[in-house]
N, C-alpha and C positions, 0 to 999 in steps of 0.2 A: 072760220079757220084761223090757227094762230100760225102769226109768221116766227120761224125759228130766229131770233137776231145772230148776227153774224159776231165775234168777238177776235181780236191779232189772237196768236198765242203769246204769251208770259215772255218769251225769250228774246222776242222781238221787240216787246213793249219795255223790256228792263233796258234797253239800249235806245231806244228812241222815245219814250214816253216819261217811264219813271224817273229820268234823270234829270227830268225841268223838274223845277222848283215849284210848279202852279200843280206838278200831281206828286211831292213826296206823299202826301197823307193817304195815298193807295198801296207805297209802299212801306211807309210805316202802320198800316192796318194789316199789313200781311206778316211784317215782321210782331208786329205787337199780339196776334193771337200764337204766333210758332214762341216767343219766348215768354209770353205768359205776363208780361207787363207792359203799361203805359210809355214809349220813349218816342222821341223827337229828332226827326233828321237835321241837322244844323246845313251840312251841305255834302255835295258828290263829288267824291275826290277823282282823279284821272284815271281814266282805266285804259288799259292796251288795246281792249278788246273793243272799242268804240271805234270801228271805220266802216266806210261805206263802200268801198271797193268788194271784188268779186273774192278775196281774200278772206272776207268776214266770218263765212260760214268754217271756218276751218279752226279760227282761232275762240279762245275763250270768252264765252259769253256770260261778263259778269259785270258785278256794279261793287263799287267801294264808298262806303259812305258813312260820316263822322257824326257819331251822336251829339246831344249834349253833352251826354257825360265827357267826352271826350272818348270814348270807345271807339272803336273803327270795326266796321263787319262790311264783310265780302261776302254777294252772295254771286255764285258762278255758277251755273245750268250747262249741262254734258250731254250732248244728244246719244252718242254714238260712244261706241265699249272702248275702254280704256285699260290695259290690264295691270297697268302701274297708275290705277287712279288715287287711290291712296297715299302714295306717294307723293302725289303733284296738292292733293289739297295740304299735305305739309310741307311743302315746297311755298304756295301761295301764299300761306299764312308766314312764316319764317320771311318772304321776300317784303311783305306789309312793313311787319315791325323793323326789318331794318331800313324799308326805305324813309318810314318817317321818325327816326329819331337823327338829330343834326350828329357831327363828329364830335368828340369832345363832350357831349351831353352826358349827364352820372344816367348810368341804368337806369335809373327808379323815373327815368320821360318816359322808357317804354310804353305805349300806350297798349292797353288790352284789348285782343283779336276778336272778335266773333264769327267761324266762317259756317257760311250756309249753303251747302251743296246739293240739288238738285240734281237727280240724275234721270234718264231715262232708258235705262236700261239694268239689266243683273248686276250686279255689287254685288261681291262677297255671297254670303250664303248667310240668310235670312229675309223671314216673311213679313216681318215690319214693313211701314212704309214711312216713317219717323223713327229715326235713329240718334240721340244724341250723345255725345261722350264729353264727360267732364269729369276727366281724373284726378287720382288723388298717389300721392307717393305714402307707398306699405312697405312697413318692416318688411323683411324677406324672413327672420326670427321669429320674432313679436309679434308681426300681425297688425303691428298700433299704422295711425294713419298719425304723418308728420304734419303739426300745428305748426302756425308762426309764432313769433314771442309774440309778449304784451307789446316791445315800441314800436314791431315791424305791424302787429294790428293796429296801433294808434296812426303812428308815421303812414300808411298807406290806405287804409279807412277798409282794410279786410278784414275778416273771420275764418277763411280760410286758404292756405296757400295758392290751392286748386284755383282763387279769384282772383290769382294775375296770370297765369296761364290762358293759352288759348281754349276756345269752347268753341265744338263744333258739332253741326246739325248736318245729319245727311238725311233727303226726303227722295225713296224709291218711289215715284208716284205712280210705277207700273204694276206697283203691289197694291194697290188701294181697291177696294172693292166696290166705288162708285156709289157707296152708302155714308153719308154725310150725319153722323153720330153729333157732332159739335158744330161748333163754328169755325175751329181750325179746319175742320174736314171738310168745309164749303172750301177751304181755301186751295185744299188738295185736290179735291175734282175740278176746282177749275184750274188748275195749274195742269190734269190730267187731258181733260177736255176741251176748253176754252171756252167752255157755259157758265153763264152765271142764273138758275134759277130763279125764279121771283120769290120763290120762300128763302133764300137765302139771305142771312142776315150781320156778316161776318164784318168786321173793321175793316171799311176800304174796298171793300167791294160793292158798295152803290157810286159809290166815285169812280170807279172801274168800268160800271155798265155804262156810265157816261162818256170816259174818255178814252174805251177802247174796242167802241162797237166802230168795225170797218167803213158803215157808210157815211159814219160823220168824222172821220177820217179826212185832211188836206190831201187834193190831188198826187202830190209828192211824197209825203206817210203813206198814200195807198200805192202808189208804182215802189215804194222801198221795200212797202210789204211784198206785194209780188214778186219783186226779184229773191229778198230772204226766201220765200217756201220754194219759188224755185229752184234756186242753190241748196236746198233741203233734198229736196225732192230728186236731184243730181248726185247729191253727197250719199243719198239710200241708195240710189240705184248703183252707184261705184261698190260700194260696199257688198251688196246684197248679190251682185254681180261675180265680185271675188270670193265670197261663201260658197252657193251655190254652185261653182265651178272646183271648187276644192274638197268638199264636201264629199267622208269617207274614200280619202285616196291616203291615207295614213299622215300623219302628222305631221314630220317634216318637206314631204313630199305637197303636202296641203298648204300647208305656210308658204312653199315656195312657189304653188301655182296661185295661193290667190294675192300672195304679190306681185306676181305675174300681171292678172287680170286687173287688180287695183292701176298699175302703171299704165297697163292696154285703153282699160275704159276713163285714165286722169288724159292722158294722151289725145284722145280721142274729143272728148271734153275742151280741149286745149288750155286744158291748167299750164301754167307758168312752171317750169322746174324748181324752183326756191318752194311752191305750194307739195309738188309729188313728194321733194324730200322729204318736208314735214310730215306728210298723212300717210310714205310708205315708211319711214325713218332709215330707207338707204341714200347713199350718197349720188351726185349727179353722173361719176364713171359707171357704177353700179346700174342706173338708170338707163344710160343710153347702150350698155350691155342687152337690156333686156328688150330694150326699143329695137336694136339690131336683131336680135334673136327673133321678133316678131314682123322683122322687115316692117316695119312701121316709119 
């Protein structure tokens, strides 16, 4: 009989594991098959989203980290639907670049973005489960696509404008068909599933099977893990909670009952009011309006 091994999920492990330096090479194996070249993490910059408090599941789960090249890429994982998601990954990227260029510094510090987003839920409309965008400015006329001169190619070691701009990867991994065509696709089913098969053969993933199967896991990596799925498992049922109660009563009237049930079942929960604000986006009058309303 084969025992199925146990593995964290990605989300949890990019906040507590990938971010030691003893496992970048799991997650430069993951980044090195999604961009298609060999790169080297130099080290992991600060992120907001690194705390241990009951807070955690709410906020951004992502990692910042500086290549050689001096590149900086963000990679942020979104459990739960966002309808101004798009917005927020160029929100993320725009707050990068100017948090790390000094005052005073000439433009050309800018360092170049990479953000890699992970979602796990519907985005926009399409059946991809790798999405990437890397624009280019078009005549609106002409049609021509605008090149840099010869000294801004020399002076900055580009070819194309498009390569000081941000680039950004979005991976629907709920669109994936659980058929591993490559070796980036090993990386997508286990990002989907948290299996790493034994035929799989991807950069970073036999470093993975080692340092992120649960039972060799420290006492306190495994009670951290526990509490993460639990706060998962809390955060689905609030939500899924305020759907299903709103669910065909017309639209506005829908919105306003399952913010309703979102505040009932955070309440209930005993989230913090600074936490309701956040994940219902009303205010704390607003809130104890609605707390009244359900004699709560």
């Amino acid at each position: 009989m084969v025992i199925k091994k146990k593995f964290v999920r990605f989300d949890w492990a990019i906040k507590k594991l990938l971010c030691q330096k003893a496992n970048f090479d799991i997650l430069e194996g993951f980044l090195t098959e999604l961009l298609g070249y060999e790169l080297k993490i130099i080290k992991i910059l600060e992120s907001e989203s690194n705390k241990d408090d009951f807070e955690d599941k709410y906020n951004r789960v992502d990692i910042l980290a500086e290549l050689q090249t001096e590149e900086l890429i963000i990679v942020e994982i979104q459990n739960e639907p966002e309808v101004d998601y798009f917005h927020r990954m160029l929100y993320g990227v725009s707050k990068v670049i100017t948090d790390y260029i000094s005052e005073g510094q000439s433009y050309s510090n800018v360092k170049k973005v990479i953000a890699i987003n992970i979602a796990y839920f519907n985005l926009g409309q399409g059946n991809d489960y790798i999405y990437e965008y890397n624009g280019n400015f078009i005549g609106k006329h002409n049609g021509d696509i605008l090149q840099p001169s010869i000294k801004q190619k020399n002076t900055f070691g580009i070819e194309h404008i498009k390569d000081i701009f941000p680039k950004y990867y979005l991976l629907k991994v709920n669109n994936f068909d659980d058929v591993a065509k490559d070796t980036l696709d090993e990386w997508i089913y286990f990002l989907k599933n948290s299996e790493i098969p034994a035929s799989f053969k991807a950069k970073g993933l036999e470093k993975a099977r080692k340092k992120m199967q649960y039972e060799k896991m420290s006492e306190n990596e495994k009670s951290s893990y526990r509490k993460f799925m639990e706060n998962r498992r809390i955060e689905s049922s609030v939500l899924a909670t305020a759907v299903g109660d709103s669910y065909d009563k017309g639209f506005d009237k829908g919105v306003e009952i399952g913010l309703e049930k979102v505040v009932e079942e955070s309440l209930k929960n005993n989230l913090d009011m600074p936490i309701i604000c956040k994940i219902t986006g009303l205010n704390e009058i607003e809130i104890l309006k609605i707390k009244a309303k359900l004699n709560l």
